[in-house]
C-alpha positions as CSV (number, residue, x, y, z in Angstrom):
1,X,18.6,73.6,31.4
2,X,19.2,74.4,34.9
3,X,16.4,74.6,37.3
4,X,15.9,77.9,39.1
5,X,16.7,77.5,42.8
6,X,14.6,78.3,45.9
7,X,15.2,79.8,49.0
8,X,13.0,78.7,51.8
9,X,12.8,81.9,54.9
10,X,11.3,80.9,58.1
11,X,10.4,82.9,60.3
12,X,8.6,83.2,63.7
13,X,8.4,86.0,66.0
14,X,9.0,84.3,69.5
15,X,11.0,81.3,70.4
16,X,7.7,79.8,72.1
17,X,6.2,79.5,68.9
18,X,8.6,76.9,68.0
19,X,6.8,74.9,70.0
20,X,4.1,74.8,68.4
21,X,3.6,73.5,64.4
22,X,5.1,77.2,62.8
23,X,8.2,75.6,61.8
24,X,6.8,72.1,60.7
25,X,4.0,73.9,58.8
26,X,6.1,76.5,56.8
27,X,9.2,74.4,56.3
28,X,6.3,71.9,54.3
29,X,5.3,74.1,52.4
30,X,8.3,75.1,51.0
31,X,9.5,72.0,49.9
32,X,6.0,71.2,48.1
33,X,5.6,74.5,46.4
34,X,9.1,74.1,44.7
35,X,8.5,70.6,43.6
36,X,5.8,71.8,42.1
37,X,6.9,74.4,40.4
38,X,9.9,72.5,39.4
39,X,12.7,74.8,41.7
40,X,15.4,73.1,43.3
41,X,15.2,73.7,46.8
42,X,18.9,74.7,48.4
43,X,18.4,73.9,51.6
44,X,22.0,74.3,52.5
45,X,21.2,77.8,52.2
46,X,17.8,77.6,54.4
47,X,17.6,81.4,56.4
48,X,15.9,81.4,59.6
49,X,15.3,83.5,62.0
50,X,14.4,82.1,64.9
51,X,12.4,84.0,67.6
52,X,13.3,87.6,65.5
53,X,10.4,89.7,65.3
54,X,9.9,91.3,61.8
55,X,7.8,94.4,63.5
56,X,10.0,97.6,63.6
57,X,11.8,95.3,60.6
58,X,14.8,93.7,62.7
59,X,14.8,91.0,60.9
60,X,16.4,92.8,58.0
61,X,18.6,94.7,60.4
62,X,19.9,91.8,62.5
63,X,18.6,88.6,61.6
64,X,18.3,86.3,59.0
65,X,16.6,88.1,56.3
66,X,19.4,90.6,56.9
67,X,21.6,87.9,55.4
68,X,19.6,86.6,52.4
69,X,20.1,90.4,51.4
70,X,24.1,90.4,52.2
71,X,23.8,87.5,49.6
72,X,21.9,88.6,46.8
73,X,24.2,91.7,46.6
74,X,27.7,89.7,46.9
75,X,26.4,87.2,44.2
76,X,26.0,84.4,46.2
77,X,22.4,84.4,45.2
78,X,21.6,84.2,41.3
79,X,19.2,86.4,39.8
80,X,16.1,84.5,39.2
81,X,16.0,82.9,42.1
82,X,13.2,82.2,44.2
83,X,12.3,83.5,48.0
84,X,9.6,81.1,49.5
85,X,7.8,82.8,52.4
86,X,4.3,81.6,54.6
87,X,3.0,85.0,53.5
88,X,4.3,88.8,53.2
89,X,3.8,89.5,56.6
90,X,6.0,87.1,57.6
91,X,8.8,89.0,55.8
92,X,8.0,92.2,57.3
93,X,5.4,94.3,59.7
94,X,6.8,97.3,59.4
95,X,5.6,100.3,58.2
96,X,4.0,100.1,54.7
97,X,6.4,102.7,53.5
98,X,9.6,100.5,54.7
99,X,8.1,97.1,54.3
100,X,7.3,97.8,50.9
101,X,11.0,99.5,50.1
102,X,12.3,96.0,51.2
103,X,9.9,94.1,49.0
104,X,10.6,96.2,45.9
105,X,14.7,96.5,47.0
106,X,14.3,92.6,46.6
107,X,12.2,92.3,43.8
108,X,14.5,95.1,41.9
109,X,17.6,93.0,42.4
110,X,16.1,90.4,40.4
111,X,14.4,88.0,43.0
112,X,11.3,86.2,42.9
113,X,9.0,86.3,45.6
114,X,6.5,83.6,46.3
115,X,3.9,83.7,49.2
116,X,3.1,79.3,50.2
117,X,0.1,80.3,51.8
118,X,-1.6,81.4,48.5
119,X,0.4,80.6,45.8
120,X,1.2,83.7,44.2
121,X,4.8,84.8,43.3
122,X,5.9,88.1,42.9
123,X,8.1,89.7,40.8
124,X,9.5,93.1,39.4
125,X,7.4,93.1,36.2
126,X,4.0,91.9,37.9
127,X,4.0,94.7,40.3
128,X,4.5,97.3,37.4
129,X,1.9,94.9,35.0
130,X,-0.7,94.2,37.3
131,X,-2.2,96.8,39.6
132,X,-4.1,94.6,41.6
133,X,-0.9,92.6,42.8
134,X,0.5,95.9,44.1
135,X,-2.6,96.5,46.1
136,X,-2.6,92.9,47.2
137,X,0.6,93.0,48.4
138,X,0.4,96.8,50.0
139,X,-2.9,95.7,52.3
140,X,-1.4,92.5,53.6
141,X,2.0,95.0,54.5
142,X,-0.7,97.3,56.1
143,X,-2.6,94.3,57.8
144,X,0.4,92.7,59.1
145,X,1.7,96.0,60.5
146,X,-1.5,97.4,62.5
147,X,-1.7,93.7,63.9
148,X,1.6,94.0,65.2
149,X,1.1,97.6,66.4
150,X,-2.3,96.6,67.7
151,X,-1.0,93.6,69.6
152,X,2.4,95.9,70.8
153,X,0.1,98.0,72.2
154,X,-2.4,95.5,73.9
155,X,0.6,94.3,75.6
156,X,2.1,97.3,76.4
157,X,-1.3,98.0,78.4
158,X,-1.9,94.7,79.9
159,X,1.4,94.8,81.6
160,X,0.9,98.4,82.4
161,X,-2.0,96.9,84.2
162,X,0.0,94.6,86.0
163,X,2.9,96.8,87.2
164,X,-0.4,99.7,88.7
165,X,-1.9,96.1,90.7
166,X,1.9,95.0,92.0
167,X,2.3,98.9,92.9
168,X,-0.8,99.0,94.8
169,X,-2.4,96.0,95.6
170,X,1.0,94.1,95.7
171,X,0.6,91.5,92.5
172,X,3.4,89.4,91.1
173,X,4.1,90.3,88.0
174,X,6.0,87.0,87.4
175,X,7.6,84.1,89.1
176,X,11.2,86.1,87.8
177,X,12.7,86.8,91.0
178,X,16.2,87.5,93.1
179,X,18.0,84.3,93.3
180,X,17.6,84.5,97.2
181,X,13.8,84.2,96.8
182,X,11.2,82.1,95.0
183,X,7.4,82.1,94.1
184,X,5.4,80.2,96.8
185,X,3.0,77.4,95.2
186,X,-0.3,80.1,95.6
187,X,2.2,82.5,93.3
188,X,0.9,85.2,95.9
189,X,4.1,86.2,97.4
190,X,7.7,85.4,97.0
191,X,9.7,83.1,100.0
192,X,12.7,83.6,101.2
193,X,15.5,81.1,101.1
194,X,17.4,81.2,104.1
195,X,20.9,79.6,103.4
196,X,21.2,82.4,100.3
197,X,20.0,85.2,102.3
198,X,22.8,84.5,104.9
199,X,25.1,84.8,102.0
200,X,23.9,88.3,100.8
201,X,23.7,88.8,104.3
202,X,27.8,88.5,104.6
203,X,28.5,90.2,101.7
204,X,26.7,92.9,103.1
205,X,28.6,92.7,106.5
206,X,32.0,92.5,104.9
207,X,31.3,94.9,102.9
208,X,30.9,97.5,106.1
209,X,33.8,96.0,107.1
210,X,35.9,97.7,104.5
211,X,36.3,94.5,102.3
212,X,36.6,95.3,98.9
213,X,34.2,93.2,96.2
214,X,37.6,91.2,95.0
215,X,38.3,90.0,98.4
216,X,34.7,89.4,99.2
217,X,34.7,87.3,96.2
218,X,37.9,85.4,97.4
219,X,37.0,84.9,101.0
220,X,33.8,83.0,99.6
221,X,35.6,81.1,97.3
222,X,38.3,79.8,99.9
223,X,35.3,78.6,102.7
224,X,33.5,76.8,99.4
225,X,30.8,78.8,99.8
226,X,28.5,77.3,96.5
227,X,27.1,80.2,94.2
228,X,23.3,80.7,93.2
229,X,24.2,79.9,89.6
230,X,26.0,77.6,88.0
231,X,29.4,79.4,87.7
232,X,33.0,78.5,88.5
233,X,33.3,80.5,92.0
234,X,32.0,84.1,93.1
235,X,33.0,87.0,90.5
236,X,34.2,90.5,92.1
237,X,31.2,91.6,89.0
238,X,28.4,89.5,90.6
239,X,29.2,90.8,94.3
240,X,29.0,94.4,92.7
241,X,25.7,93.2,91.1
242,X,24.4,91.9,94.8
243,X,25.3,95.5,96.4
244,X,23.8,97.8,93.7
245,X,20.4,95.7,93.6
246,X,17.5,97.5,95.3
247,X,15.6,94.3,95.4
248,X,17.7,93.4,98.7
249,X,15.7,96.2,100.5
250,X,12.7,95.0,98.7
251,X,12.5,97.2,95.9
252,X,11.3,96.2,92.3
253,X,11.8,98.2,89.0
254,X,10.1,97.1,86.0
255,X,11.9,97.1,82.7
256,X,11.4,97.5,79.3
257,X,13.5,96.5,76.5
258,X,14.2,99.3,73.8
259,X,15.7,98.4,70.3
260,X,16.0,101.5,69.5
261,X,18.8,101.6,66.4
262,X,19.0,98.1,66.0
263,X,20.1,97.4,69.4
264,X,18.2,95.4,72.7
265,X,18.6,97.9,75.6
266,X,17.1,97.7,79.0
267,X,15.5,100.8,80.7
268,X,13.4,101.4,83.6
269,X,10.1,101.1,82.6
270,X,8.1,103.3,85.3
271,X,9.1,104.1,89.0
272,X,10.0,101.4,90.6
273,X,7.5,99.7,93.3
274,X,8.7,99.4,97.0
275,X,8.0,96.5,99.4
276,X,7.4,94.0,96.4
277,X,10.3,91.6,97.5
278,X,10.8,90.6,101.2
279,X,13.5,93.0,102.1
280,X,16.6,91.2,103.6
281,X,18.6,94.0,103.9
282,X,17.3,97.3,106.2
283,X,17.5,100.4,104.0
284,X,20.3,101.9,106.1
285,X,22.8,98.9,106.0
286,X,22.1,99.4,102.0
287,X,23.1,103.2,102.1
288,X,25.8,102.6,104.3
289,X,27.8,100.0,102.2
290,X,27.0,102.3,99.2
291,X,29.0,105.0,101.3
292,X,32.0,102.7,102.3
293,X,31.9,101.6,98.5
294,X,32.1,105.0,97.0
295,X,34.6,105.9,99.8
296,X,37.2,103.2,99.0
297,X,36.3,104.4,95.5
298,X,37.8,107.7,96.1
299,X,40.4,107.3,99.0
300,X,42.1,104.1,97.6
301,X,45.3,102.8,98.5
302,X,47.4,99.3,99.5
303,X,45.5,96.4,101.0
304,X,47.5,93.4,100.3
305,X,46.9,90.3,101.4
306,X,46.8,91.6,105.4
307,X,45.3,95.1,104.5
308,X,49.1,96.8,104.8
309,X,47.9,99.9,104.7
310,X,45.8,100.9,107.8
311,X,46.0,104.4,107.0
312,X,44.8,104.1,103.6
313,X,42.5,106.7,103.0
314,X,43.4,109.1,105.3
315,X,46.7,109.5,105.3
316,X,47.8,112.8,103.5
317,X,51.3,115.1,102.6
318,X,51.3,118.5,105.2
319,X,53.6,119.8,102.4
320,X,51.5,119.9,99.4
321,X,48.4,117.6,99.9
322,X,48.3,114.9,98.0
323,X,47.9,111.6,99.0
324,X,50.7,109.1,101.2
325,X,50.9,106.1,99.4
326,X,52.2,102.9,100.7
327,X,55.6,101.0,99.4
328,X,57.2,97.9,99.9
329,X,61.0,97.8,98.4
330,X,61.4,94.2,100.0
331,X,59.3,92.7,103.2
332,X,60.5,94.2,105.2
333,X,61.5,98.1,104.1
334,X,57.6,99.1,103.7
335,X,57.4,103.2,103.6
336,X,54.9,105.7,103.2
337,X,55.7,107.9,100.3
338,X,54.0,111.6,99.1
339,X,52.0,110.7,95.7
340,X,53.7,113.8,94.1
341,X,56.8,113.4,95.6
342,X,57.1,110.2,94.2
343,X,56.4,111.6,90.7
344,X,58.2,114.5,91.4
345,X,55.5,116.2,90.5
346,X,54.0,119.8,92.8
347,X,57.3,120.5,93.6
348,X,56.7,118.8,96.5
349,X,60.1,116.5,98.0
350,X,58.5,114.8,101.0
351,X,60.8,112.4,102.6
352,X,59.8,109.0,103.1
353,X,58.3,107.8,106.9
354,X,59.1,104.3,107.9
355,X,55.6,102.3,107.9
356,X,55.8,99.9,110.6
357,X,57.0,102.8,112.7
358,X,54.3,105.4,111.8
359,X,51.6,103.0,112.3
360,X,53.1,102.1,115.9
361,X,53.0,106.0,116.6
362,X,49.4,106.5,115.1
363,X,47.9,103.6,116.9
364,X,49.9,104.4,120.0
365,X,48.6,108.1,119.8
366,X,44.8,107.0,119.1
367,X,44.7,105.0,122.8
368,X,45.8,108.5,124.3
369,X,42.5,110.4,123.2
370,X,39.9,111.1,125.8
371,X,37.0,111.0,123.4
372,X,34.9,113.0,125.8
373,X,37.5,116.1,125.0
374,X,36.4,115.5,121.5
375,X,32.4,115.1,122.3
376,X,31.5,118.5,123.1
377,X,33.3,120.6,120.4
378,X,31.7,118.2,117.8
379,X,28.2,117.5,119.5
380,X,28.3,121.7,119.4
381,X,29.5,122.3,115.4
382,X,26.6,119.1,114.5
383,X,24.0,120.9,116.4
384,X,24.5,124.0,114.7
385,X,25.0,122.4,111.1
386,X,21.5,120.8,112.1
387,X,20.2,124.6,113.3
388,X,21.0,126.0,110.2
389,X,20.0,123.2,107.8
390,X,16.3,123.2,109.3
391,X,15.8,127.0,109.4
392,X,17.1,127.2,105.7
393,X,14.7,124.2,105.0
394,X,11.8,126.4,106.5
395,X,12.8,129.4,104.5
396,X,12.8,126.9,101.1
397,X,9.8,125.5,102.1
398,X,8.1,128.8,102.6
399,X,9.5,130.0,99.2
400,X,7.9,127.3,97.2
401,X,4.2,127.4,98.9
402,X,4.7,131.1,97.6
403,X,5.6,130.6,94.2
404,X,3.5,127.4,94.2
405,X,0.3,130.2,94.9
406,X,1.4,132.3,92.4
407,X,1.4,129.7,89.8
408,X,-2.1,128.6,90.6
409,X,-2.9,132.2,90.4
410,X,-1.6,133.0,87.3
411,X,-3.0,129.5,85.6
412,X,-6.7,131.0,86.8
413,X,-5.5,133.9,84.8
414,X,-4.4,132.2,81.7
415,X,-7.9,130.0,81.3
416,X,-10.1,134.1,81.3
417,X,-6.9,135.0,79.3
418,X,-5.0,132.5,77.3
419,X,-3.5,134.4,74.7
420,X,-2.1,136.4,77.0
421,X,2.0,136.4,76.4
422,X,2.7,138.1,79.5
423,X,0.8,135.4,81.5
424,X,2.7,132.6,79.6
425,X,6.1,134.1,80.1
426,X,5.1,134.3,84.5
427,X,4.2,130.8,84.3
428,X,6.9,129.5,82.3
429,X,8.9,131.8,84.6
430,X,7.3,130.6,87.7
431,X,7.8,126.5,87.0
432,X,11.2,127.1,86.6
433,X,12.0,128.8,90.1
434,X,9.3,125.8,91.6
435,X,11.5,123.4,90.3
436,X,14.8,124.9,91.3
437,X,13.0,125.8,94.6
438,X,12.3,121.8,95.2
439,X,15.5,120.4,93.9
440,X,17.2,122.6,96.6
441,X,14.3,121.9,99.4
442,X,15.9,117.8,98.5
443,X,19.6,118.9,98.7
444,X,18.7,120.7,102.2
445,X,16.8,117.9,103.1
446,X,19.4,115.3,102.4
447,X,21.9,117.3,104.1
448,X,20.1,117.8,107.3
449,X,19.5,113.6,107.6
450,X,23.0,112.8,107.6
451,X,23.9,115.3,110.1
452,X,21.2,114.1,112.6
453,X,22.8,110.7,111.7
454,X,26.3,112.1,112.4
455,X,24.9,113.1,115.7
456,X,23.6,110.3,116.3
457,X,26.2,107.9,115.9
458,X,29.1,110.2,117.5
459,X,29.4,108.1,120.2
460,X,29.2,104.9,118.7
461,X,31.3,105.8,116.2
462,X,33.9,106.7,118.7
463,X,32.5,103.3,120.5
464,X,34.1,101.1,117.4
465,X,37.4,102.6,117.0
466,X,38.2,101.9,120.8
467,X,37.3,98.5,120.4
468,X,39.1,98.0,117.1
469,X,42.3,99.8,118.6
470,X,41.7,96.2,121.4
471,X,41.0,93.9,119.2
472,X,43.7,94.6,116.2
473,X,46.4,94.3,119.2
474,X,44.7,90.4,120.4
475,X,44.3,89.8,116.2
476,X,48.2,89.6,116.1
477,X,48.5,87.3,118.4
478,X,45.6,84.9,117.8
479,X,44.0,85.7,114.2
480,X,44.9,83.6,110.7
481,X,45.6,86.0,108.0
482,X,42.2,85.7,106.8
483,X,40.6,87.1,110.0
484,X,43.9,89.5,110.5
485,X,42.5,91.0,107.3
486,X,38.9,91.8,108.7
487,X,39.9,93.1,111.6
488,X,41.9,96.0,110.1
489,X,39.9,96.7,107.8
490,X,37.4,96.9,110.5
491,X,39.9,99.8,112.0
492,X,40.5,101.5,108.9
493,X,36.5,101.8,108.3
494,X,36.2,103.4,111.9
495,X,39.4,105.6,111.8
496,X,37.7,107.4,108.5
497,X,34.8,107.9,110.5
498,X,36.5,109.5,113.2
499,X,39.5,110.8,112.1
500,X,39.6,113.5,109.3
501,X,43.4,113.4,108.2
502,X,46.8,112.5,109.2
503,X,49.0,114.8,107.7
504,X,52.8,114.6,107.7
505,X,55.2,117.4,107.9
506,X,58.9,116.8,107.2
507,X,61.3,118.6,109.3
508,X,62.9,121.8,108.4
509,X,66.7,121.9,108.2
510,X,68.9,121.7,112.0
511,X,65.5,121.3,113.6
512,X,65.7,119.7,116.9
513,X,63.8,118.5,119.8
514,X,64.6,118.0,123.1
515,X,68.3,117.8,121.6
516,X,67.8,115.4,119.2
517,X,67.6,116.0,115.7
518,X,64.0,116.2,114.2
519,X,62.7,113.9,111.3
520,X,59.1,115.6,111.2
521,X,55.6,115.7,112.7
522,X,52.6,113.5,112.4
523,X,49.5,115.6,112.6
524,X,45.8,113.9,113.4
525,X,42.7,115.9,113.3
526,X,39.3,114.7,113.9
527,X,35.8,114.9,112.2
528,X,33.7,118.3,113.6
529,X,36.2,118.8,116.5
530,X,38.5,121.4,114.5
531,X,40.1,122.9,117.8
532,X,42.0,119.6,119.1
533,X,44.5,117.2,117.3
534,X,46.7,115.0,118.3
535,X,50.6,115.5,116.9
536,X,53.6,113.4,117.2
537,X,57.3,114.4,116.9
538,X,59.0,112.0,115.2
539,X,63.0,111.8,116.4
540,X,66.2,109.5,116.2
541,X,65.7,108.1,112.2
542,X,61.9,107.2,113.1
543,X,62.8,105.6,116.1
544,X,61.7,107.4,118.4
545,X,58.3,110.0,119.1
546,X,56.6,112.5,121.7
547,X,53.1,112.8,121.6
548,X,51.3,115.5,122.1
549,X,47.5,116.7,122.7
550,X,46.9,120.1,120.7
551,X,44.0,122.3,121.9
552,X,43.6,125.6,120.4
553,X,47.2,125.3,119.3
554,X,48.3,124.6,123.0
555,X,50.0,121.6,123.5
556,X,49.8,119.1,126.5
557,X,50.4,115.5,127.8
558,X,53.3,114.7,126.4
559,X,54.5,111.1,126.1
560,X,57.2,109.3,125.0
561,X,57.1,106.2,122.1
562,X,59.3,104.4,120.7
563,X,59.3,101.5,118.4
564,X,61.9,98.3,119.4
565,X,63.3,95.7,117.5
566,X,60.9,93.4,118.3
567,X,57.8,95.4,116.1
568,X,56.4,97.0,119.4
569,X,55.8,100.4,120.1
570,X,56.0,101.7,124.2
571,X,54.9,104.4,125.9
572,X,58.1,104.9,128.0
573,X,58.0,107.1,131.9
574,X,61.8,106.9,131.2
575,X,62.0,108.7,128.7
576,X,63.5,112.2,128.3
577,X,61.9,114.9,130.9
578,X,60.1,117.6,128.5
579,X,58.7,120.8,129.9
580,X,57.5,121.1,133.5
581,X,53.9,121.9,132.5
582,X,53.8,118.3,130.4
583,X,54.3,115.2,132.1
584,X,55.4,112.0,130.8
585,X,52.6,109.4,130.7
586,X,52.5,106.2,132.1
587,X,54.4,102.6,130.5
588,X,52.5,101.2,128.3
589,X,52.7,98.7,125.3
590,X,51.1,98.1,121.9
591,X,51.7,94.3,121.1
592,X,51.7,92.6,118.1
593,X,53.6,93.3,115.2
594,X,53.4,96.6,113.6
């Protein structure tokens, strides 16, 4: 006669407890309960779940329980056979309700259930024979679950506890920290560690650069930079992770795991506590890179391996609006083409502008602004953004102390009154405009700081772009690749902050100037400064180009550019006399290759 076989299930709820005897103790047990009861044990089948937690039963859902069940139903489990568990709480603390369903599911496909701790084995016909085993078994299901909850909930607190005394008196929760920081030895305060913070530091500054997370990534790479863990090189997904955290600038946010549905998911547990890390980054750097990240986001376009594009970002069709994207047919036939002309899509049929010659002209044009034409008209439009921002923040602010009055008023009401429906309806009524009230009080608010800062930095923003113009033409001389890279992408970050658009309008049909046929015009207008812009005339197959300074549609100080076969655009007093009232500028030359 074959001997009925046995099933030994560990289980534990946390890996730590490993540690300890659980294991040893239970696995024991097993095998000296089925020898005497004369079971074979198959312990090729043993089921263990390791650190699963049988509270909220995920065991069954996802561990190894789970398993023995997937078994017994496909037959790879006789019926007959034997489970051997420590006790019934060690196959479930959930609910009565459920953890009795799964015992009786079990039982009901013809398992035997024996607890080790006291010997007893349970089976379909002793539950429905012998009253006292059902109540047995339902208490130690009702024990084992108000533990758990009980314990859950002493936990729950404790760390509750912790996270109010990090918050305010500025405890560590735990020695888990960035990987730029550690735990001093008094486990009062976490240390910085310099060499790392230099690295976060860089990312940081390239980042402002312009430099995209990939090329971040690879530039650390190629200098052997080592990484804080133990990976093959810096991921593009681990410098995103390094400019979303908060905890550069010092901020914590506690979290919580939620297994809601049978899956581990982790959500903010709280608002999160300032100043709990040593901030490494200042708070504005942090917003800032968020900007130039969310910008590159949305103005994409070519960077290659020398950031081709310059005017990625900015560069637009006159015709229909879309996007000028950049093309390379071969090395050297590179061309800025109309997104929807390219798809033939708007209707729009935008030629094509020679690259290395629009850039010439742009960058040409950009060292002919006198940014102190520009300074007034925008220092005047900011002011009055800022004007009207803070007298519509006073009127908010005004509105809300009333409402905020009237809801105090009306909850005096409601405690003489409070079955009053009227009264309920105001309040209800009353919350809602308070809330609308300071949601747009924040957008007010949020709008008014970044013009201030637009103020602010005018000038220095205008600053940068003069300098880049300098240094991108000394880069192409002197710069490796590498550094050829930063440096545009240093002067495509400050053209967006300067310049609004350059827009590019083709040529109508027999359109000439100065004689020669016309190929289009190359518009640049400027943040807050709507009045001026700089255009250039494009002439002679993209060869040649006057510039122009626009001022309330009046143009002046024309100059002449061309581009020559040696990748250098001039500014040329030879050139072609224009009008009387528009001299031509002064020689001048933009080096380097363009």
């Amino acid at each position: 006669m074959n001997q009925p076989k046995a099933y030994s299930y560990v289980r534990f709820s946390t890996p730590e407890q490993g540690k300890g005897d659980s294991y040893r103790r239970q696995t024991e047990s097993s095998r000296t309960f089925a020898l005497g009861r004369g079971l074979e044990l198959d312990e090729t089948l043993t089921f263990q779940d390791l650190g699963v937690s049988a509270y909220r039963g995920r065991n069954a859902v996802e561990g190894a329980l789970g398993s023995f069940i997937d078994a017994v139903d496909s037959g790879r489990i006789a019926r007959g056979s034997f489970l051997l568990v420590e006790s019934l709480d060690r196959l479930s603390r959930d609910t009565v309700t459920r953890a009795f369903s799964q015992l009786t599911a079990l039982l009901g496909k013809g398992i035997h259930i024996a607890t080790l701790q006291d010997g007893r084995v349970f089976t379909s016909d002793s539950l429905d024979q012998n009253f006292g085993e059902l109540l047995v078994s339902l208490s130690v299901m009702y024990r084992a679950h108000e533990e758990s909850l009980t314990k859950g909930k002493r936990v729950s607190a404790a760390w509750s506890n912790k996270r109010e005394r990090a918050r305010v008196e500025g405890h560590k929760l735990t020695a888990t920290c960035p990987a730029w920081l550690k735990l001093n030895p008094q486990r009062t305060n976490f240390e910085v560690i310099p060499e790392r913070v230099r690295i976060v530091q860089r990312v940081f500054e390239l980042t402002l650069d312009g430099v995209g997370k990939g090329r971040v990534a690879a530039i650390l790479n190629s200098e052997g930079i080592p990484t804080f863990r133990k990976s093959q090189g810096w991921h593009p997904s681990y410098i995103q992770k390094l400019l979303d955290s908060e905890a550069v600038i010092g901020t914590y946010q506690p979290m919580r795991l939620d297994r809601t549905g049978g899956r581990s998911v982790r959500l903010a547990d709280g608002d999160s506590i300032r100043d709990y890390f040593p901030a490494i980054i200042d708070e504005e750097a942090f917003l800032k890179a968020r900007q130039v990240r969310t910008t590159r986001r949305v103005g994409g376009g070519r960077k290659g391996r020398a950031f081709s594009n310059l005017l990625s970002g900015i560069a637009r069709c006159g015709v229909c609006g879309g996007p000028m994207h950049y093309v390379a047919k071969k090395e050297r036939e590179l061309y800025l083409k109309c997104s929807n002309a390219r798809r033939s899509a708007a209707n729009c049929h935008s030629p094509s502008w020679q690259y290395r010659a629009t850039e010439a002209f742009v960058l040409l044009s950009l060292r002919e602004v006198d940014y102190r034409d520009l300074f007034p008209s925008i220092t005047a439009k900011a002011g009055e953004l800022i004007r009207q921002s803070e007298n519509e923040l006073l009127l908010k602010e005004s509105a809300h102390r009333r409402a905020q009055s009237s809801l105090e008023a009306v909850i005096r009401l409601l405690i003489e009154r409070p079955d009053s429906g009227a009264l309920k309806s105001k309040l209800d009524e009353l919350e809602g405009e308070i809330a609308k009230l300071a949601e747009a009080i924040r957008q007010t608010g949020a709008t008014l700081e970044t013009e201030r800062a637009r103020l602010a930095g005018l000038g220095r923003d205008q600053g940068q772009l003069e300098e880049a113009l300098a240094v991108l033409a000394r880069a192409h001389r002197e710069q490796s690749p590498q550094d050829l890279f930063l440096v545009r992408s240093r002067l495509n970050q400050a053209l967006k902050k300067v310049v609004r658009a350059i827009s590019f309008f083709p040529a109508t049909t027999g359109q000439e100037l100065f004689g020669d046929a016309l190929f289009g015009r190359i518009v640049l207008t400027f943040h807050g400064a709507d009045a001026y812009s700089r255009e250039i005339w494009v002439i002679l197959k993209q060869r040649e180009a006057y510039g122009f300074k626009s001022v309330e549609g009046k143009r002046s100080e024309q100059t002449a550019m061309r581009v020559g076969g040696n990748q250098t655009a001039t500014r040329d007093k030879k050139a072609k006399q224009p009008e009387a009232d528009a001299p031509v500028g002064n020689a001048a030359v933009l080096t380097g290759p363009v």
